[in-house]
N, C-alpha and C positions, 0 to 999 in steps of 0.2 A: 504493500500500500504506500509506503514512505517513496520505495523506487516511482513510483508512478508520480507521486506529488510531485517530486524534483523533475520527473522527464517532463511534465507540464509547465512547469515555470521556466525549462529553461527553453522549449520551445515558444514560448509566450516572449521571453526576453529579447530572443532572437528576432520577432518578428513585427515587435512594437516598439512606436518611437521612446525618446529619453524623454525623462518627466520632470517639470520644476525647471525647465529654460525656456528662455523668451524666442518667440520666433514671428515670423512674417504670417500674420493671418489672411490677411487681406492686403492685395496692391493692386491698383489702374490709373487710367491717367483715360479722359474724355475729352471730345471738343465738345464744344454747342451744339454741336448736328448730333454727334452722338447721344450727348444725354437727349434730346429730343426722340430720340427713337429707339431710346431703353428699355424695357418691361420693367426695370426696376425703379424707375422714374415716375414721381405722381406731380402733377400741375394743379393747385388746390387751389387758386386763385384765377390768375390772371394767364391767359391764354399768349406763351410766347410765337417765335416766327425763325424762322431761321434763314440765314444772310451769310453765302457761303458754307463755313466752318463753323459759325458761331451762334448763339441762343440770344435772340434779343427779347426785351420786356418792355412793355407801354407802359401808361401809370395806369395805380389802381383806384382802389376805394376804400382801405383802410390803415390805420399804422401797424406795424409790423406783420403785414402778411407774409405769410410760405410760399416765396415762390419757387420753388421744387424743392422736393423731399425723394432724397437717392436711396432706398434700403442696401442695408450694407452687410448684414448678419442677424443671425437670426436668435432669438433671446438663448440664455446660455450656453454660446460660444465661447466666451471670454471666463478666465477664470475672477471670482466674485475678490478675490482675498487681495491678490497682486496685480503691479500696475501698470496699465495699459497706455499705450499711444499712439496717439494720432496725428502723423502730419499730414496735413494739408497744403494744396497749393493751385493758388487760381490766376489765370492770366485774365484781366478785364479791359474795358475802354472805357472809362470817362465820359459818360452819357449828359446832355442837357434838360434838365428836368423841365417840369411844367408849371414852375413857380418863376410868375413874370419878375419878380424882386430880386432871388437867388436860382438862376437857371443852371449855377455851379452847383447847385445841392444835389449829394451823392454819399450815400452810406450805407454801400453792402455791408451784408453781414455773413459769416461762417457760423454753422453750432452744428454742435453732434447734440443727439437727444434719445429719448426712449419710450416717447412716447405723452411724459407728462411735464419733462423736464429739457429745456433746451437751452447748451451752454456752449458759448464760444465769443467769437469777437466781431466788433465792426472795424473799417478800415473807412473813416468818416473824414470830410470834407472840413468840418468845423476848426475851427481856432488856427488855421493852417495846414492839418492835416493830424490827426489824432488817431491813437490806437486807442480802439472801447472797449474793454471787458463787458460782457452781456450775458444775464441771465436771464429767461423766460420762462410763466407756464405756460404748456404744450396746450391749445384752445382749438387744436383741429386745423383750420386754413390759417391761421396767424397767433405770434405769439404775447402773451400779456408781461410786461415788463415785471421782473421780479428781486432786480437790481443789476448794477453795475457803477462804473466807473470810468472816469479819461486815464489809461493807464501813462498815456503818451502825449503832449501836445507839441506842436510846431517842428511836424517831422518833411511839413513838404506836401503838394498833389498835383496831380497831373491835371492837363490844363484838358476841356471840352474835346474828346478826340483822340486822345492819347491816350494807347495801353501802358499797363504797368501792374505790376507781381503781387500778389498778397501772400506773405505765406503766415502758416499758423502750424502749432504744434500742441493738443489738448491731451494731456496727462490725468489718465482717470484714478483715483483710488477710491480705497472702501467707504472713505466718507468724506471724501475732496474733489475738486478738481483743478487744474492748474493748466490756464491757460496762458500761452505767449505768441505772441504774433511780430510780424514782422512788412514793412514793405517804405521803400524809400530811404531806405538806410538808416532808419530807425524801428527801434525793436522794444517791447517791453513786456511783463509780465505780470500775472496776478494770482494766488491761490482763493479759489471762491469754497465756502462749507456745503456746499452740493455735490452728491453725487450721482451718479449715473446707476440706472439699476439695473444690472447685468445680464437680469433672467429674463429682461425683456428685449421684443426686437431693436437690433441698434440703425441710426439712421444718420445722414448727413440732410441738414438742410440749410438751403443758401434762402435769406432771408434779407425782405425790405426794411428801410424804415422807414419813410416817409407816403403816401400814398402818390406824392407828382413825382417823386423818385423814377426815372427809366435805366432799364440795365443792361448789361452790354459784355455775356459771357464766351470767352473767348475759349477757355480749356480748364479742367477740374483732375489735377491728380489727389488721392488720394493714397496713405499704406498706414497702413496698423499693425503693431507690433504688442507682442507681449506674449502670457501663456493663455492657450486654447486650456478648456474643460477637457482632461483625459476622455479619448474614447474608450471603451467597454472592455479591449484588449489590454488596456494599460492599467485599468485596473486591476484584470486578471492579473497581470506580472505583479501587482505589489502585492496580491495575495498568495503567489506562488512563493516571489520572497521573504513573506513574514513567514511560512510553513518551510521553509530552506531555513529559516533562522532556530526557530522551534526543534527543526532537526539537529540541530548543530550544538543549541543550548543541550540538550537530550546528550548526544556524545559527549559533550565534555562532563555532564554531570557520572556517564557511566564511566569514565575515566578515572575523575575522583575518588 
């Protein structure tokens, strides 16, 4: 009986990944045409068009609406305990809004979320060019402010027309999150006491804030790293190893 236990664990070891390291869950990289023609892509708002390679958005009708929500994984993927990350990175153009007084007014937003909870940044026009720490409740087509912060002032914006880089990087833990952003050669960061709940499906969404706000997406990579939820096999292996251990405590005591 003991031979059979060890032939199972150590077939099981053989044939299942290492457990307790970080690795690549998720990686892609999109243009505007593509996420346009995703299945994993939902449009909750505002009806984009696409121009060339790229996703354009008209204004809407409310503050902080979703305008698209990417599914990215599906609820307990990610393991709940250790930390997860997420960089992101978006090429955009500098759109002209529908405000006759500020036709510069532009403030995408990035957030990962889960459903009830969405956290990430904006990359806003204000004060010269600002990084925003942002949290929202999840309200279905848009989200309800639930705080934030200027993590960043006076880093610079591109003028009507002009692309230029956002990137972000959203670090989950069990009862945090830490987001850092970056574009124009200013970068900052902020730990918020939210977290992300793990068992639920996980999502990217690029988010408005202004309703005369128009957008102008050019390409979306995304990669997530950290530890997956062991599959079924890998559990098998730590049960084969705890009984390989058993067996061993066992011989040393008949040794004794």
């Amino acid at each position: 009986m003991i031979r059979s236990m060890l032939a199972v664990a150590v077939v099981v070891m053989m044939a299942s990944p290492s457990i307790g390291q970080a690795e690549v869950i998720f990686s892609e990289s999109f243009t505007g045409a593509d996420l346009y023609s995703d299945a994993r892509v939902s449009f909750l708002t505002r009806t984009p068009s696409v121009s060339g390679s790229s996703l354009l958005f008209d204004t809407g009708s409310e503050f902080a609406e979703k305008l698209f929500v990417l599914s990215l994984l599906p609820g307990d993927t990610l393991s709940a305990y250790n930390p997860v990350v997420v960089d992101i990175s978006m090429n955009l153009t500098a759109t002209e809004s529908a405000w006759p007084t500020v036709p510069r007014d532009y403030d995408p937003g990035a957030m990962v979320g889960d459903g009830d909870v969405l956290i990430g940044y904006l990359a806003a026009d204000n004060f010269g060019g600002t990084i925003v720490g942002r949290t929202y409740a999840d309200a279905g087509d848009h989200g309800v402010m639930t705080g934030g912060l200027d993590m960043l002032t006076g880093v610079g914006y591109p003028a009507i027309g002009e692309s230029f880089d956002v990137f972000g990087t959203i670090t989950l833990f069990p009862n945090s999150t830490e987001v850092s952003a970056s574009f124009l050669g200013g970068s900052a960061s902020h730990t918020f006491g939210q977290a992300i709940d793990r068992s639920q499906p996980f999502n990217f969404t690029f988010i408005a804030h202004d309703a005369e706000e128009r957008y102008h997406v050019n390409s979306l990579s995304i990669q997530i790293s950290g530890e997956a939820v062991p599959e079924p096999t890998s559990l098998v292996l730590w049960c084969g190893l705890g009984v390989m251990g058993l067996v061993a405590a066992r011989r040393r005591k008949r040794a004794a």
